[in-house]
C-alpha positions as CSV (number, residue, x, y, z in Angstrom):
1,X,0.0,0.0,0.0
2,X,1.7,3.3,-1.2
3,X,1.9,5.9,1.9
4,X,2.6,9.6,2.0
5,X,6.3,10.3,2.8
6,X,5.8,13.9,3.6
7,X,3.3,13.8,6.3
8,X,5.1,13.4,9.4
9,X,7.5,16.4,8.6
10,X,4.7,18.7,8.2
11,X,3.9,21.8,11.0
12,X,0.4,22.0,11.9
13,X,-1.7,25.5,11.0
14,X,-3.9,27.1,13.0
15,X,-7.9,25.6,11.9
16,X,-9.4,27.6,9.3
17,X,-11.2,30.7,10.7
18,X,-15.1,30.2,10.4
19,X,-16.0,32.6,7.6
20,X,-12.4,31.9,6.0
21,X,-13.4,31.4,2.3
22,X,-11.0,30.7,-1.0
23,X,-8.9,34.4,-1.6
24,X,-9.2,33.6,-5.0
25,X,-12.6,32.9,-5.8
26,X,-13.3,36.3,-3.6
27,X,-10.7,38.0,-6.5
28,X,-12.7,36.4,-8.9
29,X,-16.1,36.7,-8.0
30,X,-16.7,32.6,-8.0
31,X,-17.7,30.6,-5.4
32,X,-15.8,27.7,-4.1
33,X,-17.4,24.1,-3.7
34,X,-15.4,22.9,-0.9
35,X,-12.2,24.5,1.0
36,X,-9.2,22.9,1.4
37,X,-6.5,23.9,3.9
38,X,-2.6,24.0,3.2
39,X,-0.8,21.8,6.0
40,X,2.5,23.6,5.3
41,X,1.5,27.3,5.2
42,X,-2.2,27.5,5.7
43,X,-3.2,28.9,2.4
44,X,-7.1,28.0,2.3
45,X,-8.1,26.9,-1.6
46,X,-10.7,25.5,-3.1
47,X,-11.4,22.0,-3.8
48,X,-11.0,20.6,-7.3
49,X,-15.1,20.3,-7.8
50,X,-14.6,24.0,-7.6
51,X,-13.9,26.2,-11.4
52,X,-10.9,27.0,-11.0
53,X,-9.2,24.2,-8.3
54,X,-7.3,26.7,-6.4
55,X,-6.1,24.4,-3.9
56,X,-4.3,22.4,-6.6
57,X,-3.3,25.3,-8.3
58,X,-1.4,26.3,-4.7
59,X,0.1,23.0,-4.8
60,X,1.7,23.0,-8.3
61,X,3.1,26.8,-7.6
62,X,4.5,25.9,-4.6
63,X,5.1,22.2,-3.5
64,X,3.7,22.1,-0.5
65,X,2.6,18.6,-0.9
66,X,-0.2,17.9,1.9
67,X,-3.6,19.7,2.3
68,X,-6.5,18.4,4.4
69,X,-10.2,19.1,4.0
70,X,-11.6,22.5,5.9
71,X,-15.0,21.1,5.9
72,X,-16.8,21.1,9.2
73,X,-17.0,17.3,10.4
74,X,-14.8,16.0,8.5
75,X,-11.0,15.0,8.6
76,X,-9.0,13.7,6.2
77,X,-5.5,14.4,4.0
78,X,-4.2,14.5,0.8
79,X,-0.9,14.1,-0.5
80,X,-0.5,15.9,-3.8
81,X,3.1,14.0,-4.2
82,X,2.2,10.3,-3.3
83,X,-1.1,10.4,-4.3
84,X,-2.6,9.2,-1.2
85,X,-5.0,9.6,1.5
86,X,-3.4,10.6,4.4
């Protein structure tokens, strides 16, 4: 079973403020499906049901390789690198 090899390395941000919305569907006047929160600098994007999949977007101009879900209730991770669920 592949595994994430970037995980454990990662610092843990502050939860997503309650209101906190994608900055770049608020630039451009869309509205984000889901958010998605940046485990390595806490850049909140949207999810890739969203137009314009800002959250991936983040990923492939920076390489910060692990975001998790900003959803209320739920939990989970994604590695952008390995692939995986984290």
């Amino acid at each position: 079973m592949k595994q994430c090899t970037h995980a454990e390395a990662l610092p843990h941000p502050e939860p997503v403020p309650l209101g906190e919305t994608c900055p770049e569907c608020l630039r451009d006047g869309t509205d984000p499906v889901q958010l998605r929160l940046c485990l390595t600098c806490g850049h909140v994007g949207c999810c890739d049901s969203s137009p314009n999949r800002h959250a991936t977007e983040h990923y492939r101009e920076t390489g910060h390789p692990v975001m998790r879900t900003a959803e209320p209730g739920e939990d989970w991770r994604w590695c952008f690198v390995d692939h995986v669920l984290v």
